[in-house]
C-alpha angles and dihedrals in degrees: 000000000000118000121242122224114254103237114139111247112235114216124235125236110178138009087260087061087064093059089068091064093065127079114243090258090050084054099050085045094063092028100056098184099254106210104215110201122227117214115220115208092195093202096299114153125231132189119227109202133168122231135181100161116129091359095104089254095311111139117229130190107228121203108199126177103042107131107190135125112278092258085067104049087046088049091046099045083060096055092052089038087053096046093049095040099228149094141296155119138206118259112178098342103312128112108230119190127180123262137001083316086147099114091044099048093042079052092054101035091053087060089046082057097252124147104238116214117180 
């Protein structure tokens, strides 16, 4: 049987603990830096409007006036769909999110730097 070296075992106490085991390059292996990307709204104003035409009765937040690529529509639509916590999708350059959301994305658009315009 082989001996086993005589270092005292330390006990973990938490997942972080098990972080100290690895060499730094073990840790930037498993931790790829993830860049997150801010949205800066630089002052530009946006119109939040509610719509229920042609939608069988069902109420949608609309976000007009956003003119960005469509990356960014797609990237910004995700981050008000995340923060409702609701639905929704772009059709011709508007944000549309599921449900009377209007208090909750003016809130989140304001912190992004947008000029909100009901």
């Amino acid at each position: 049987m082989e001996e086993e070296s005589k270092q005292p075992q330390k006990k973990l106490s938490s997942f972080s603990d098990l972080g100290q085991l690895l060499t730094d390059s073990e840790r930037k292996q498993l931790n790829p830096e993830v860049k997150k990307r801010d949205h800066d709204g630089k002052n530009k104003t946006v119109r939040i409007s509610l719509d229920s035409k042609g939608r069988k009765g069902k109420a949608v937040t609309l976000v007009e006036g956003l003119q960005h690529n469509p990356t960014t529509l797609d990237e910004i639509a995700r981050i008000l769909k995340q923060y409702c916590g609701a639905g929704g999708t772009v059709k011709e350059g508007k944000i549309e999110i599921q449900g009377d959301q209007r208090e909750r994305v003016a809130e989140k658009l304001r912190e992004m730097n947008y000029v909100v315009k009901k």
